[in-house]
N, CA and C of each residue as an Amber inpcrd file, in Angstrom:
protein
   186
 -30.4760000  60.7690000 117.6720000 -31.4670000  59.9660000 116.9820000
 -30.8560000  59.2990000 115.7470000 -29.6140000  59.8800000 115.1910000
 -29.5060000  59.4320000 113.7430000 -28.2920000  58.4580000 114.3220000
 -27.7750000  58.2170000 115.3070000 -26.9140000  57.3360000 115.7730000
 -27.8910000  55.7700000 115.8150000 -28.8980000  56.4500000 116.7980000
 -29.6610000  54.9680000 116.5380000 -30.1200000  54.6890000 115.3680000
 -30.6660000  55.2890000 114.3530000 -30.7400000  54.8350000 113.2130000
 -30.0270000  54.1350000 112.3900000 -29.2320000  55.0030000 112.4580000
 -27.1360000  53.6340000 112.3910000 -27.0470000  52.5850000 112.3450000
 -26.8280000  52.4500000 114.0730000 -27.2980000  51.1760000 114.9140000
 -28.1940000  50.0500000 114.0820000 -29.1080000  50.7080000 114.2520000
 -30.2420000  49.5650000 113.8700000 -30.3380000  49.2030000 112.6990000
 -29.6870000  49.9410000 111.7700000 -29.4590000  49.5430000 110.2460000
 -28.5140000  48.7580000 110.1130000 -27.2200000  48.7160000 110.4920000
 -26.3910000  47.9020000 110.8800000 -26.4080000  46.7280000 111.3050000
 -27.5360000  47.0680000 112.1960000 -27.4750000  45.1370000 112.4750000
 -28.6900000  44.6310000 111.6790000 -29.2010000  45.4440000 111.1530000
 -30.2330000  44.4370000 110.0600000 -29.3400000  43.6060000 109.1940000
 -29.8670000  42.2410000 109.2980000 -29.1230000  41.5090000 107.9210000
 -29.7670000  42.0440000 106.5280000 -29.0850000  41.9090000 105.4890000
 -29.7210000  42.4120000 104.0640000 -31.0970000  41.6800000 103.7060000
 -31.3910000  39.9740000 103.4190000 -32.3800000  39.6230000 103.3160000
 -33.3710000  40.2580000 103.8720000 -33.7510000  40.1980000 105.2640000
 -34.0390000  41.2640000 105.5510000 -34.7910000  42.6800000 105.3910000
 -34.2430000  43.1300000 105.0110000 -34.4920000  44.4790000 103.9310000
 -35.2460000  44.5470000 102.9200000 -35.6470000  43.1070000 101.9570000
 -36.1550000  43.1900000 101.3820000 -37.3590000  42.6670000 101.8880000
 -37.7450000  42.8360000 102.9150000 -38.7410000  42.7160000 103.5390000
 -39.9560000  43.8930000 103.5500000 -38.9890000  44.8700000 103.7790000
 -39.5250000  46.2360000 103.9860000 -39.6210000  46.9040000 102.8590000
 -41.0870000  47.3780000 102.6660000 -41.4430000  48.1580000 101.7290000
 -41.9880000  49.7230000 101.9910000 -41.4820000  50.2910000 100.7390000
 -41.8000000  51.6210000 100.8960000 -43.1770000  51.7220000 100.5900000
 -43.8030000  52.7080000 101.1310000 -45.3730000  52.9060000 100.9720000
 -45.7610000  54.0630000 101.1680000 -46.0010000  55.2370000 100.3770000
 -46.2210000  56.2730000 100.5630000 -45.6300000  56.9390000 101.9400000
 -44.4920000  57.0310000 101.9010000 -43.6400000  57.5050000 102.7150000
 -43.4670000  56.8930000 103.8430000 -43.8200000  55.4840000 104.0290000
 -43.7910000  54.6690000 105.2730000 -42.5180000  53.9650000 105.0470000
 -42.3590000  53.0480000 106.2590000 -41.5180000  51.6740000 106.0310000
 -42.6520000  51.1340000 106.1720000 -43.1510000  49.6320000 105.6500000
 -43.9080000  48.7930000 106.2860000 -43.9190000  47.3900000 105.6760000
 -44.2750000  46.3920000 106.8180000 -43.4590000  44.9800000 106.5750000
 -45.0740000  44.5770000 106.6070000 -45.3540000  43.3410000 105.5930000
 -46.4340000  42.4030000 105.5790000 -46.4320000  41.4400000 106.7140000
 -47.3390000  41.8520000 107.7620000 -47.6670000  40.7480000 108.7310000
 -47.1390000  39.4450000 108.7450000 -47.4840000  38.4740000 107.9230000
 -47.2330000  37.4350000 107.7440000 -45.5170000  37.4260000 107.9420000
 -44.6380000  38.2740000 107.0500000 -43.1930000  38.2540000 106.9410000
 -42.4990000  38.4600000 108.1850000 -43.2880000  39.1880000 109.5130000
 -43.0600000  39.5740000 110.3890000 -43.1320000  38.6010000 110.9820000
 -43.8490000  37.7960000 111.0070000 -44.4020000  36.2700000 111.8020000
 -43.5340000  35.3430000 111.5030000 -43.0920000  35.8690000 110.7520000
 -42.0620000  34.3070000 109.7570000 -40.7070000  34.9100000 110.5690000
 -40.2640000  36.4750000 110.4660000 -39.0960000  36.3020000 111.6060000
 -39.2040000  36.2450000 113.4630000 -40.2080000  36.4050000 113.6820000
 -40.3760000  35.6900000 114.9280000 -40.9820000  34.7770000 115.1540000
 -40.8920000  33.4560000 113.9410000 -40.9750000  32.4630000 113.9960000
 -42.0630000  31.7640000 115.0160000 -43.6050000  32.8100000 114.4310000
 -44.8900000  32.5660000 114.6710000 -45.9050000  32.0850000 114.0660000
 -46.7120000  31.7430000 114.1570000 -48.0040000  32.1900000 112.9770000
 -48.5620000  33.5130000 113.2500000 -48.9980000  33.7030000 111.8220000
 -49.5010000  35.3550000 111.8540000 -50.6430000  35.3950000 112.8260000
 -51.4210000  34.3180000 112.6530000 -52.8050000  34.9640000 113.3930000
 -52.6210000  34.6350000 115.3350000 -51.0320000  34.4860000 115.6440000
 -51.0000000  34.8160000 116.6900000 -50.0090000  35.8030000 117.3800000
 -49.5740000  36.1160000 116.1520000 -48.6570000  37.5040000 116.2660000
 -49.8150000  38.4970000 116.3360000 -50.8200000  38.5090000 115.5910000
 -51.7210000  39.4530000 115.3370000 -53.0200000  39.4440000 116.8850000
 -52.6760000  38.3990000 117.3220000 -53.8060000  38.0990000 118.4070000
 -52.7720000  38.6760000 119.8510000 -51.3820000  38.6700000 119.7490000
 -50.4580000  39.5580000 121.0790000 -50.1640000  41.1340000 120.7300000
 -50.5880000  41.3280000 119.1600000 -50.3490000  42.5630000 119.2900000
 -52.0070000  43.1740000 119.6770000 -52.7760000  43.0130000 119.1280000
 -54.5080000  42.7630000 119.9460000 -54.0620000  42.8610000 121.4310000
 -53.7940000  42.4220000 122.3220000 -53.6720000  41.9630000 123.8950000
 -52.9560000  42.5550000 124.6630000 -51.9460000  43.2720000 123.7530000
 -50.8550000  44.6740000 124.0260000 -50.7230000  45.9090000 123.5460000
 -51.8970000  45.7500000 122.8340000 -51.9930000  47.1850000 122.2070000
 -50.8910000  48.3370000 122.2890000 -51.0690000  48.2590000 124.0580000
 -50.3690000  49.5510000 124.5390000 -48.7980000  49.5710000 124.7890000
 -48.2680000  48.2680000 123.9380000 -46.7940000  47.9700000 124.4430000
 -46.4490000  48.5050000 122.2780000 -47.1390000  48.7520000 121.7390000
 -46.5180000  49.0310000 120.2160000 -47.1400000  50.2690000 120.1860000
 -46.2790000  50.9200000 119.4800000 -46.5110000  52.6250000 118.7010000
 -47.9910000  52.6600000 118.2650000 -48.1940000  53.5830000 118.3590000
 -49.4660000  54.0560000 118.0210000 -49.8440000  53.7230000 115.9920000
 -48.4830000  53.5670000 115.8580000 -48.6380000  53.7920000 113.7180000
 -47.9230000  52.0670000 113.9050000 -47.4790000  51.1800000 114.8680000
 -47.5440000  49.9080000 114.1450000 -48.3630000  49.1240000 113.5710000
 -49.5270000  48.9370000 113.2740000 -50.3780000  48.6910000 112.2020000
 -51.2680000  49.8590000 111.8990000 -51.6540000  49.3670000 110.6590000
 -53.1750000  49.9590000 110.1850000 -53.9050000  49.2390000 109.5210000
């Protein structure tokens, strides 16, 4: 597990990073910022995660 953690830190670019905020012991990224790297609008990032519920973790939003 801590290999992939590695991994995936690694290929984060730094900008990036400052994306992610700590939050009472979370990671968690503002919608909108998320939309901006998959180069969406939010309210239709927010309308496929709605439609897939069951394809994201149970704790990707709240």
């Amino acid at each position: 597990m801590e290999e992939r953690n590695q991994k995936s830190q690694s290929l984060m670019k730094p900008e990036y990073e400052t994306l992610i905020f700590h939050f009472r012991g979370f990671k968690v990224m503002i919608d909108s910022d998320l939309a901006m790297l998959y180069n969406v609008p939010t309210k239709r990032l927010k309308e496929q995660v709605k439609r897939n519920i069951s394809s994201f973790p149970e704790d990707f939003m709240f």
